[in-house]
PDB file of N, H, CA, C and O in Angstrom:
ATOM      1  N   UNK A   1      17.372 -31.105   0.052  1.00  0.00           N
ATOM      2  CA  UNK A   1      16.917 -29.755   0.305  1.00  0.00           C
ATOM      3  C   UNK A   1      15.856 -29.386  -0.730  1.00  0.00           C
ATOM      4  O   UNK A   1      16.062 -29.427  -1.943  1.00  0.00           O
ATOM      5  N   UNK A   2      14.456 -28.943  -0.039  1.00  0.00           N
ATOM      6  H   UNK A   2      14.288 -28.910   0.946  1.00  0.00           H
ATOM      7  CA  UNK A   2      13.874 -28.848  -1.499  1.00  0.00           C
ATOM      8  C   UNK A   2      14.047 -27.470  -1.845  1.00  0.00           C
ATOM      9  O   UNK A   2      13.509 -27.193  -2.917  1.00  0.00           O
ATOM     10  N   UNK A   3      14.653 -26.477  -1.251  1.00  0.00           N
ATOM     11  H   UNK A   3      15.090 -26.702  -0.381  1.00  0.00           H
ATOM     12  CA  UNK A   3      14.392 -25.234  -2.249  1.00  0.00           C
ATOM     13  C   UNK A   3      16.081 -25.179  -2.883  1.00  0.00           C
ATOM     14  O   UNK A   3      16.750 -24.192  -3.188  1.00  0.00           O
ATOM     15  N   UNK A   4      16.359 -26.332  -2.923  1.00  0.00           N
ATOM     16  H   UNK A   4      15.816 -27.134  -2.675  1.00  0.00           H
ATOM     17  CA  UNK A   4      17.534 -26.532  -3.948  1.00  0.00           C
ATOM     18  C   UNK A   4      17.349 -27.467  -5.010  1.00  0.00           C
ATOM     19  O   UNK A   4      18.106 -28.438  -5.007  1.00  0.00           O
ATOM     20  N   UNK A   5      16.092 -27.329  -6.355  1.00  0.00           N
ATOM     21  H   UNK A   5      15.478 -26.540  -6.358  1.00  0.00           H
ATOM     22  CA  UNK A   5      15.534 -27.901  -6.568  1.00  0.00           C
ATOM     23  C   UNK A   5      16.699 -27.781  -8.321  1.00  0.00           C
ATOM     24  O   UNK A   5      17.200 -28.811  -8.773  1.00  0.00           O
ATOM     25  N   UNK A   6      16.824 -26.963  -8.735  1.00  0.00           N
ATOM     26  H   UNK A   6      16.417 -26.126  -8.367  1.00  0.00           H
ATOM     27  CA  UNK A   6      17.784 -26.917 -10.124  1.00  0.00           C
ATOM     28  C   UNK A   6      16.949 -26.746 -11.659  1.00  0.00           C
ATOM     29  O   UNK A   6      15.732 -26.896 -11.760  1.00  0.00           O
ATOM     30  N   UNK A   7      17.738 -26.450 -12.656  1.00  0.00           N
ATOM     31  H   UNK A   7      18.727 -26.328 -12.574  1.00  0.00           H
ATOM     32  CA  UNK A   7      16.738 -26.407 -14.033  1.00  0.00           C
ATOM     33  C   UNK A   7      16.477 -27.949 -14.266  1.00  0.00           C
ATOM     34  O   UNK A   7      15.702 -28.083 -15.213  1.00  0.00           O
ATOM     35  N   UNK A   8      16.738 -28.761 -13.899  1.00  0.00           N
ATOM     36  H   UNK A   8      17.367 -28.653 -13.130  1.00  0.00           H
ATOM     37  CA  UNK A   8      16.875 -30.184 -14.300  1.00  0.00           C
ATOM     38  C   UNK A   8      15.235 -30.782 -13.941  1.00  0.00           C
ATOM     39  O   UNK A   8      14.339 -31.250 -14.643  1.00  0.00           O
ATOM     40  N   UNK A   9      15.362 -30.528 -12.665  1.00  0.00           N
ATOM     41  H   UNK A   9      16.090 -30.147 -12.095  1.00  0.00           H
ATOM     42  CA  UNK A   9      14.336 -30.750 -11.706  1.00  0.00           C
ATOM     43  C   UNK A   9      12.933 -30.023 -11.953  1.00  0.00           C
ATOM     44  O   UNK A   9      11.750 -30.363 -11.926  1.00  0.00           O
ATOM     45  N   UNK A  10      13.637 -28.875 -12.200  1.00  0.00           N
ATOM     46  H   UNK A  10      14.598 -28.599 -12.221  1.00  0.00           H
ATOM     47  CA  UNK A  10      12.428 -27.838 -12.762  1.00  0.00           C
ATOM     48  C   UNK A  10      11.651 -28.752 -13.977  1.00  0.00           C
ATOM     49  O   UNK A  10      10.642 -29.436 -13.807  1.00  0.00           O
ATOM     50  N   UNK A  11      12.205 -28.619 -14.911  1.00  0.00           N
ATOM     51  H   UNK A  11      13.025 -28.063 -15.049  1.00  0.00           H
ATOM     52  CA  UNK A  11      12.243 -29.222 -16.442  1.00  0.00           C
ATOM     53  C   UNK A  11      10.977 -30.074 -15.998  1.00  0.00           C
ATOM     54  O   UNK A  11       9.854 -29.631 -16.240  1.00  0.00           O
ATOM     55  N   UNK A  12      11.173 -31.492 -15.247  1.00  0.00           N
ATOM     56  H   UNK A  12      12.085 -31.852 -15.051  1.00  0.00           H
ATOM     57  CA  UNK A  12      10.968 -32.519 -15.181  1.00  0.00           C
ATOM     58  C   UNK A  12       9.308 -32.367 -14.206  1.00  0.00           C
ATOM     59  O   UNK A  12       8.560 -33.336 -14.076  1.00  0.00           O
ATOM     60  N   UNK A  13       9.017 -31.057 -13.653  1.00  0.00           N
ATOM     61  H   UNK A  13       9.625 -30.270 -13.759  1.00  0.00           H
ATOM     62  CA  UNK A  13       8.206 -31.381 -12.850  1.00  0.00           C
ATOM     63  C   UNK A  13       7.084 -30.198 -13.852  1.00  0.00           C
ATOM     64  O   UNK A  13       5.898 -30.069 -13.549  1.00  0.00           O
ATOM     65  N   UNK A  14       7.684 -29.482 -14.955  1.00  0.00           N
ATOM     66  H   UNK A  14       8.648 -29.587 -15.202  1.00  0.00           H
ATOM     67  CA  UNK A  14       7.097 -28.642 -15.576  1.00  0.00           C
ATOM     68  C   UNK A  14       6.234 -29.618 -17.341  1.00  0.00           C
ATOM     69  O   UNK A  14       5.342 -29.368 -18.150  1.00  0.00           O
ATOM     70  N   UNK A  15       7.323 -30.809 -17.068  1.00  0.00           N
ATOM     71  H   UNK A  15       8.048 -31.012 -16.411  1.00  0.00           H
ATOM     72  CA  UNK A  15       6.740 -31.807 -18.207  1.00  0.00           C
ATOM     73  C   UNK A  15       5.764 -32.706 -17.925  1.00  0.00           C
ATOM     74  O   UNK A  15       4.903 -33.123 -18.699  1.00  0.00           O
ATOM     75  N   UNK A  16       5.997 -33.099 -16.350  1.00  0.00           N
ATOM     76  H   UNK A  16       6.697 -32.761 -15.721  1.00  0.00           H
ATOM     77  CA  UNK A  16       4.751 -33.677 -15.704  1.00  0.00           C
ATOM     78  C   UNK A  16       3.709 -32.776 -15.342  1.00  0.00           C
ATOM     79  O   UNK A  16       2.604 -33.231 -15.045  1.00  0.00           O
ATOM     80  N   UNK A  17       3.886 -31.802 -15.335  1.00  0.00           N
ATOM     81  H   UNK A  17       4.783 -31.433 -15.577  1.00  0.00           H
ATOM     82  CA  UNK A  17       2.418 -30.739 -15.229  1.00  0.00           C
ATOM     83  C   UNK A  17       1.534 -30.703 -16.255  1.00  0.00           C
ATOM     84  O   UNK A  17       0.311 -30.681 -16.390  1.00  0.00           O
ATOM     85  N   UNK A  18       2.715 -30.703 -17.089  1.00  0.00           N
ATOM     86  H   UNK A  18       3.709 -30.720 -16.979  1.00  0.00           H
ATOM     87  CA  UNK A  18       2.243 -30.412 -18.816  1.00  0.00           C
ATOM     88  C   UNK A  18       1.374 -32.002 -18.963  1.00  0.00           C
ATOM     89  O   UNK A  18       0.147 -32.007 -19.069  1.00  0.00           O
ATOM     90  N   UNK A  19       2.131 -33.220 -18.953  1.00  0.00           N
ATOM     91  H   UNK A  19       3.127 -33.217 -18.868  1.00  0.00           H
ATOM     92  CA  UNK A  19       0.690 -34.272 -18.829  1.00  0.00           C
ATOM     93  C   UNK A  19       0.025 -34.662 -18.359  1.00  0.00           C
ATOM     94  O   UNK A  19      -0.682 -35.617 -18.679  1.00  0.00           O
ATOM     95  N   UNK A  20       0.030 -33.864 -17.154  1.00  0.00           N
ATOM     96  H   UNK A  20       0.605 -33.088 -16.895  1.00  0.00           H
ATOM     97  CA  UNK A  20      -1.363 -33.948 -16.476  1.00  0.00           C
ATOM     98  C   UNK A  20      -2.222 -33.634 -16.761  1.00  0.00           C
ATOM     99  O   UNK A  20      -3.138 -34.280 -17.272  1.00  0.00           O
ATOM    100  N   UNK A  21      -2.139 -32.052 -16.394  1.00  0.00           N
ATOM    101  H   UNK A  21      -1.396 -31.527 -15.979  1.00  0.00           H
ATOM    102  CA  UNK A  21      -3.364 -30.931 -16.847  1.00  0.00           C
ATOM    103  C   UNK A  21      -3.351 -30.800 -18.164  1.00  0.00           C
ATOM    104  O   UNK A  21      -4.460 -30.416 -18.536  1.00  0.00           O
ATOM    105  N   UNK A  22      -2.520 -30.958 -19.148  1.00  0.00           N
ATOM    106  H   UNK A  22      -1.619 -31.270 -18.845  1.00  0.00           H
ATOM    107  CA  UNK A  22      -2.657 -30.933 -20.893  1.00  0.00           C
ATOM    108  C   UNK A  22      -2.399 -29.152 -21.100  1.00  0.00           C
ATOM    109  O   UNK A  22      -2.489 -28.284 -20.232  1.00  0.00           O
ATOM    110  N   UNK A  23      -2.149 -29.040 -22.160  1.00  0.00           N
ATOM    111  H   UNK A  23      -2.076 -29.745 -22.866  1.00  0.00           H
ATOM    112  CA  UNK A  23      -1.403 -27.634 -22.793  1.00  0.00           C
ATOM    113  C   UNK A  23      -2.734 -26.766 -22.527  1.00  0.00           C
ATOM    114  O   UNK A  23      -2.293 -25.760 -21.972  1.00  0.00           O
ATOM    115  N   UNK A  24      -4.121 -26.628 -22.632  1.00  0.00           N
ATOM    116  H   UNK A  24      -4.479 -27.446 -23.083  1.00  0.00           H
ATOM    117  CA  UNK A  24      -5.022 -25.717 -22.674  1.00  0.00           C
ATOM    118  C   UNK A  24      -5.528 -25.231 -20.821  1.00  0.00           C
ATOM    119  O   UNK A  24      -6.137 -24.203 -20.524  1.00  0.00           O
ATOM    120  N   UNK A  25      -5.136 -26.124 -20.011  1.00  0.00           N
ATOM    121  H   UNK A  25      -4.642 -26.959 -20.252  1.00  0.00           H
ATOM    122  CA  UNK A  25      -5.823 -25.693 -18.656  1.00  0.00           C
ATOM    123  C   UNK A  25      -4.397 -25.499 -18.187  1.00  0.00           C
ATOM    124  O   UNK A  25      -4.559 -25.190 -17.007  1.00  0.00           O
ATOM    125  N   UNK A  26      -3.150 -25.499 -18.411  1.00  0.00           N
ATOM    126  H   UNK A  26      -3.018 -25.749 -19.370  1.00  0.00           H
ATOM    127  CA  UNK A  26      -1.594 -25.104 -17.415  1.00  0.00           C
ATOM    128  C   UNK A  26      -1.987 -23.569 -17.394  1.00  0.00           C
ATOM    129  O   UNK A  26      -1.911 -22.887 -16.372  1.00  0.00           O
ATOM    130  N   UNK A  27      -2.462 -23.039 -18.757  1.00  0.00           N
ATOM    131  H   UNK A  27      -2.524 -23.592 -19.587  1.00  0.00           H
ATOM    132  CA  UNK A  27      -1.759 -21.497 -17.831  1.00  0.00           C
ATOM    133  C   UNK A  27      -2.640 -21.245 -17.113  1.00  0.00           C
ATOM    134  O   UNK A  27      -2.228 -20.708 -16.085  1.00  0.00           O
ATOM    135  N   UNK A  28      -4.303 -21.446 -17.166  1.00  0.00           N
ATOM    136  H   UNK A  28      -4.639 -21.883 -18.001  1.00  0.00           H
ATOM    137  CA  UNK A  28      -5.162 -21.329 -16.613  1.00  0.00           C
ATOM    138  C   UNK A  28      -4.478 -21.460 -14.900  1.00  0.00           C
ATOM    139  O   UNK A  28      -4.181 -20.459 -14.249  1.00  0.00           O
ATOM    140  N   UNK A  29      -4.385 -22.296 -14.594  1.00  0.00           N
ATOM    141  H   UNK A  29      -4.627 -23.110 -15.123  1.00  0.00           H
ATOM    142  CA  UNK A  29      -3.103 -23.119 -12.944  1.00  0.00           C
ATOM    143  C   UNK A  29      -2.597 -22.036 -13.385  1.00  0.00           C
ATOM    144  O   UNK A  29      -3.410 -21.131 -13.576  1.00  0.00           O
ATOM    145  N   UNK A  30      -1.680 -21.853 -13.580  1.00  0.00           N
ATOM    146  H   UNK A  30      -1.020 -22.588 -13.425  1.00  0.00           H
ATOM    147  CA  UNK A  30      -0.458 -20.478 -13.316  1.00  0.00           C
ATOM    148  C   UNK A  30      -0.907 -19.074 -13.353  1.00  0.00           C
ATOM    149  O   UNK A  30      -0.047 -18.317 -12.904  1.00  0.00           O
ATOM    150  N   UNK A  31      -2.229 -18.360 -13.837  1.00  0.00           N
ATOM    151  H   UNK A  31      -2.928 -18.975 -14.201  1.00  0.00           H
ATOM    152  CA  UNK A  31      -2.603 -17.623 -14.123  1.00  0.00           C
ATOM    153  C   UNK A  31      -3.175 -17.268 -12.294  1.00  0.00           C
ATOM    154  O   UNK A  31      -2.706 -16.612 -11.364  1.00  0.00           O
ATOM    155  N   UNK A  32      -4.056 -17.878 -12.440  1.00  0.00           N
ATOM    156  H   UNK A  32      -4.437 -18.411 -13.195  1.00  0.00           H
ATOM    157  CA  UNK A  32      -4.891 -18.918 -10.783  1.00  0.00           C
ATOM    158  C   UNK A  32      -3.312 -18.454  -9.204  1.00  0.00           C
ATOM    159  O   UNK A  32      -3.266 -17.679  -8.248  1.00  0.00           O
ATOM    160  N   UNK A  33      -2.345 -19.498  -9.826  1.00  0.00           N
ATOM    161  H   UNK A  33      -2.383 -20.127 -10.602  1.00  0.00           H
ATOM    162  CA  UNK A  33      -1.667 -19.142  -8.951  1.00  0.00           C
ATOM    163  C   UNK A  33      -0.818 -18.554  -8.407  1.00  0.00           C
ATOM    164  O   UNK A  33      -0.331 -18.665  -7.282  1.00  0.00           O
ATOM    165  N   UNK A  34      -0.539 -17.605  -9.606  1.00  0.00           N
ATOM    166  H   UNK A  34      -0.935 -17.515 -10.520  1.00  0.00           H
ATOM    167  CA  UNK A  34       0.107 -16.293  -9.431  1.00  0.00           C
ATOM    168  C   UNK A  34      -1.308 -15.097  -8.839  1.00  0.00           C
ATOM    169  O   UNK A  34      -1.018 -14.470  -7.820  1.00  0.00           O
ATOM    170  N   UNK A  35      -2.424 -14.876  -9.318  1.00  0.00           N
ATOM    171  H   UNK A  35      -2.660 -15.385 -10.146  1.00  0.00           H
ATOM    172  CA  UNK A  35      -3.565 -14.518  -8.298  1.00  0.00           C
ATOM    173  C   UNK A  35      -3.291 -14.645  -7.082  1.00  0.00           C
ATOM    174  O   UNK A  35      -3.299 -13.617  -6.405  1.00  0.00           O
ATOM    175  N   UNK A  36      -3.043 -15.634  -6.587  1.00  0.00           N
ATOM    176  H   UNK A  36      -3.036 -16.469  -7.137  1.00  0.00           H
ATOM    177  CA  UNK A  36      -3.057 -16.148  -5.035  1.00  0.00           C
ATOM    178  C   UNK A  36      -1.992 -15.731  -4.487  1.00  0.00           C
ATOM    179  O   UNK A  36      -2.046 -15.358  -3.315  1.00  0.00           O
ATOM    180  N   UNK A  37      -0.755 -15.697  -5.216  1.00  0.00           N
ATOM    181  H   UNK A  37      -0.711 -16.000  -6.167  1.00  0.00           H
ATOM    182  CA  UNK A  37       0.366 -15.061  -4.596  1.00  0.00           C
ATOM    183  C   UNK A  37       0.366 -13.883  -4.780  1.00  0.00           C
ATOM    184  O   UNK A  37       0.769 -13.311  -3.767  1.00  0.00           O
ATOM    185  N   UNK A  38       0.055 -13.044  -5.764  1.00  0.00           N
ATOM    186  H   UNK A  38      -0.273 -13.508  -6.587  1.00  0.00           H
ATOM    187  CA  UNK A  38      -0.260 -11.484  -5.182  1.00  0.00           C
ATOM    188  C   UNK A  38      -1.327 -11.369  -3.691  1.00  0.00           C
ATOM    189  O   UNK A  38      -1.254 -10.811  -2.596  1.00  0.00           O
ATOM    190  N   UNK A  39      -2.055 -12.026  -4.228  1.00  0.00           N
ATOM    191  H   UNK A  39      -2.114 -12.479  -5.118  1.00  0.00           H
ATOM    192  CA  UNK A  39      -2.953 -11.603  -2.870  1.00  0.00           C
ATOM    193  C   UNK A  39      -2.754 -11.985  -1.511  1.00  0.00           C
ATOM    194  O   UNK A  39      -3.423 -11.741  -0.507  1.00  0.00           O
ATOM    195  N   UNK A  40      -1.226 -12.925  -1.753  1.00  0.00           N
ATOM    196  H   UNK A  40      -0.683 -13.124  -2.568  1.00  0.00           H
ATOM    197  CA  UNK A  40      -1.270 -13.379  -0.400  1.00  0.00           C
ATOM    198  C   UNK A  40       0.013 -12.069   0.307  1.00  0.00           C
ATOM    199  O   UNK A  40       0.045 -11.523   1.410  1.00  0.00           O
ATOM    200  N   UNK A  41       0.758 -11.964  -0.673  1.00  0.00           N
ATOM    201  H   UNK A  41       0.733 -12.407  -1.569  1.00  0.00           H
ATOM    202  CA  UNK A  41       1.864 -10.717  -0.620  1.00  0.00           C
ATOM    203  C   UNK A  41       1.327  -9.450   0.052  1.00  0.00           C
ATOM    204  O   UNK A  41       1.877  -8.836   0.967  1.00  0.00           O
ATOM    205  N   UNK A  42      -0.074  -9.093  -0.666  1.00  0.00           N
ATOM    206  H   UNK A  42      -0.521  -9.591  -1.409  1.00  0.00           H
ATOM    207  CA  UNK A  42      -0.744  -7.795  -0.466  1.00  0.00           C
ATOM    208  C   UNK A  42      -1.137  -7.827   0.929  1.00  0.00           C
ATOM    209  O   UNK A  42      -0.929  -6.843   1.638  1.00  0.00           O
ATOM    210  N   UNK A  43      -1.737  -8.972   1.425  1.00  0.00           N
ATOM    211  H   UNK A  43      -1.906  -9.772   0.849  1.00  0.00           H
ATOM    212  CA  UNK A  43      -2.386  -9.013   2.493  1.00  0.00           C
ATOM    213  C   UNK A  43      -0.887  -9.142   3.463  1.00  0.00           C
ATOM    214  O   UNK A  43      -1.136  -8.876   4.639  1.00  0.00           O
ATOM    215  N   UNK A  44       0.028  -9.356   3.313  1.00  0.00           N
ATOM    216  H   UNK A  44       0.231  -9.572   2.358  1.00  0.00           H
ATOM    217  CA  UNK A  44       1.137  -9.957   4.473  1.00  0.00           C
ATOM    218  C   UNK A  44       1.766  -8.420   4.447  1.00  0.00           C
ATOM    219  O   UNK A  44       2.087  -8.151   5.605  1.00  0.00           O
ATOM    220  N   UNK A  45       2.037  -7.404   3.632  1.00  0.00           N
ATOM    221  H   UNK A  45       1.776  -7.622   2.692  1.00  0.00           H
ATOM    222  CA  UNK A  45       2.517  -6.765   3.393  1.00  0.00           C
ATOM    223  C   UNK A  45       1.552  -5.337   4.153  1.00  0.00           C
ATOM    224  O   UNK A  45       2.022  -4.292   4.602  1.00  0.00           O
ATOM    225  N   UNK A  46       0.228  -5.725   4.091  1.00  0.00           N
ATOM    226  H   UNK A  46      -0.154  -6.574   3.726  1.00  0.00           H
ATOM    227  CA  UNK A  46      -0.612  -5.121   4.678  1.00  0.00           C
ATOM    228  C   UNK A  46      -0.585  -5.333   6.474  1.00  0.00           C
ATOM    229  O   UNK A  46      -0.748  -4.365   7.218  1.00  0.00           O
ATOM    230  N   UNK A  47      -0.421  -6.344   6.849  1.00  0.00           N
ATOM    231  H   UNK A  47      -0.289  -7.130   6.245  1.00  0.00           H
ATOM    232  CA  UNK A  47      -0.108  -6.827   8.219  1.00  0.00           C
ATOM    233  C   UNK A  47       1.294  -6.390   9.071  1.00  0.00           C
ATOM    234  O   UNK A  47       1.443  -6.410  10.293  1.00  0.00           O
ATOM    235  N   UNK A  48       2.520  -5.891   7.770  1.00  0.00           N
ATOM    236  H   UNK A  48       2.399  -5.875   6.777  1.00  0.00           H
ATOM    237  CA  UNK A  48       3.777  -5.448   8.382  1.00  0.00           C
ATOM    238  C   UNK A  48       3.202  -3.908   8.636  1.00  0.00           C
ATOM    239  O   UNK A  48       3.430  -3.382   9.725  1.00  0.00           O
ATOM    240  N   UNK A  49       2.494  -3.232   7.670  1.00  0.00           N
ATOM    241  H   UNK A  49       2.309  -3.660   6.786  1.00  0.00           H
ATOM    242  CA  UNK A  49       2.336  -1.737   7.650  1.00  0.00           C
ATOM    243  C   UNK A  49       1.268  -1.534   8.740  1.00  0.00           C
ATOM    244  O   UNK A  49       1.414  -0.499   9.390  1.00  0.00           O
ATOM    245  N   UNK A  50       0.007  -2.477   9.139  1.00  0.00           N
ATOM    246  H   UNK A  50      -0.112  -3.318   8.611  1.00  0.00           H
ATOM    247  CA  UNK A  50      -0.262  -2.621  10.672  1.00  0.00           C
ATOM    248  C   UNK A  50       0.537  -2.348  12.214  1.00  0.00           C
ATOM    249  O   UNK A  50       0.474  -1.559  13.158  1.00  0.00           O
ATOM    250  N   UNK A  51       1.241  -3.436  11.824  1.00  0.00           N
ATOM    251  H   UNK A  51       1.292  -4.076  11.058  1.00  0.00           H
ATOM    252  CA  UNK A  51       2.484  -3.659  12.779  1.00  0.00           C
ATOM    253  C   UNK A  51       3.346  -2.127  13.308  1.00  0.00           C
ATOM    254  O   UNK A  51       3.616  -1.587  14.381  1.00  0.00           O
ATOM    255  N   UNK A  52       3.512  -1.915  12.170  1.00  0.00           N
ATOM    256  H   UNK A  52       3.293  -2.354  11.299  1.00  0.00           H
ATOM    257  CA  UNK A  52       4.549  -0.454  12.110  1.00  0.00           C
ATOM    258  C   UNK A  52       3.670   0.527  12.903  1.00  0.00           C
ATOM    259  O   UNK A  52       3.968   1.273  13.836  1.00  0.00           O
ATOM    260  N   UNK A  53       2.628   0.340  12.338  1.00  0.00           N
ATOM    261  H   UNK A  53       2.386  -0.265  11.580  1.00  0.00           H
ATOM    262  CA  UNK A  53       1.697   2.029  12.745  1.00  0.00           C
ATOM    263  C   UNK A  53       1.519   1.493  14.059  1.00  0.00           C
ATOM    264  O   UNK A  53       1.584   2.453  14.827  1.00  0.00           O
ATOM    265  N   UNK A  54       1.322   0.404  14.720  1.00  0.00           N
ATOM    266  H   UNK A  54       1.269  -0.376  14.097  1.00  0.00           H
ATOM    267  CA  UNK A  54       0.906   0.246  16.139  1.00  0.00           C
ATOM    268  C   UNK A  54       1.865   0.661  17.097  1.00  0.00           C
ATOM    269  O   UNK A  54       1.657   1.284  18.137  1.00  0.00           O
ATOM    270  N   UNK A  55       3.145   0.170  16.547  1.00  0.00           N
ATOM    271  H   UNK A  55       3.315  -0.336  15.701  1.00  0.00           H
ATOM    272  CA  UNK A  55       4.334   0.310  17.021  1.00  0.00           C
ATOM    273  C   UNK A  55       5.034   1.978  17.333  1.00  0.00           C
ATOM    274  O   UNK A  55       5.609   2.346  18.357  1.00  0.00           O
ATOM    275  N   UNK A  56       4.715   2.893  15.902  1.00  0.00           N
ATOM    276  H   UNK A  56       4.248   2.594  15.070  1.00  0.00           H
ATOM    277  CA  UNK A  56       4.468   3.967  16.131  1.00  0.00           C
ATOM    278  C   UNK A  56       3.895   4.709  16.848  1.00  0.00           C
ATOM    279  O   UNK A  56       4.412   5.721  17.320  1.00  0.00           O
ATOM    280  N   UNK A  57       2.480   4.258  17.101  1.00  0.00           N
ATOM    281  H   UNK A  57       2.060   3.436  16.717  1.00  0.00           H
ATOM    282  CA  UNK A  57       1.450   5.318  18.377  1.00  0.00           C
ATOM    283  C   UNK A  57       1.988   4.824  19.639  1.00  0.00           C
ATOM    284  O   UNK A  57       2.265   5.611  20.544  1.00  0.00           O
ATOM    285  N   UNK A  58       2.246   2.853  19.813  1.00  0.00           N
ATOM    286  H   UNK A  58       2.021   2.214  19.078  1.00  0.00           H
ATOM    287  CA  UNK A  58       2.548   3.298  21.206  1.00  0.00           C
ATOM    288  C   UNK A  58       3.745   3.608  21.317  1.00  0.00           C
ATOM    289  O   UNK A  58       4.036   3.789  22.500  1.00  0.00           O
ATOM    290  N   UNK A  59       4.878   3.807  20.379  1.00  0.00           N
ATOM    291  H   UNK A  59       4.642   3.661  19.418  1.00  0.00           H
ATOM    292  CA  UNK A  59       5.909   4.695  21.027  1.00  0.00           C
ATOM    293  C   UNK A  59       5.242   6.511  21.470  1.00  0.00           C
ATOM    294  O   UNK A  59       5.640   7.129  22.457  1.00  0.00           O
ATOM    295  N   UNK A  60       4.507   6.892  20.768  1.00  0.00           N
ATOM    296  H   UNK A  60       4.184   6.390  19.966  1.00  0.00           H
ATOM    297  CA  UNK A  60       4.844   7.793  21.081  1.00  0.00           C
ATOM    298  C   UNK A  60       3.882   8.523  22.140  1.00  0.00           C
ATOM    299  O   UNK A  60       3.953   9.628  22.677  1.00  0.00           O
ATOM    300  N   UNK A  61       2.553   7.019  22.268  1.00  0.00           N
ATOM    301  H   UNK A  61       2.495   6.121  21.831  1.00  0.00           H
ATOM    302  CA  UNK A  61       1.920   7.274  23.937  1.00  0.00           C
ATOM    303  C   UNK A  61       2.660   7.270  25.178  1.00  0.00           C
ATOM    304  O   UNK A  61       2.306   7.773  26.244  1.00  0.00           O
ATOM    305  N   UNK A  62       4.058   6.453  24.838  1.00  0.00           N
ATOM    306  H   UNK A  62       4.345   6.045  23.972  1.00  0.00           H
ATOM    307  CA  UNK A  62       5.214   6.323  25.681  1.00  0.00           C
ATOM    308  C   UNK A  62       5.804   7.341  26.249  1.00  0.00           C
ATOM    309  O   UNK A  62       6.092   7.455  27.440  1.00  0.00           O
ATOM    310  N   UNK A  63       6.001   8.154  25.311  1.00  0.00           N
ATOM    311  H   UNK A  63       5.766   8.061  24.343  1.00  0.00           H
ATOM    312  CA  UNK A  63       6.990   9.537  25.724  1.00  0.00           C
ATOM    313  C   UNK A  63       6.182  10.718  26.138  1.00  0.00           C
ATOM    314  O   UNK A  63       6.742  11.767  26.459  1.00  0.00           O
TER     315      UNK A  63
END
């Protein structure tokens, strides 16, 4: 299961990050991809409050 991944697992994929990219460009990556996940939140979150308001007028072109 991968979103049963554990601190173990974590550890191990956070030490191979670390020698990849090296200590000065990681947070740079995490900085980067926490960016992307706000913006992907904002925009999805923006698409439910779409949803709602459409849902709203045509209920109430309905009645």
């Amino acid at each position: 299961m991968p979103g049963n991944i554990g601190f173990p697992g974590l550890v191990v994929i956070l030490v191979i990050a670390l020698i990849i990219f090296g200590p000065r460009k990681l947070p740079e990556i995490g900085r980067a991809f926490g960016e992307t996940l706000r913006e992907f939140k904002k925009s999805t979150s923006g698409l439910v409050n779409d949803t709602d308001e459409k849902e709203k007028v045509d209920s109430k072109q309905k009645v």
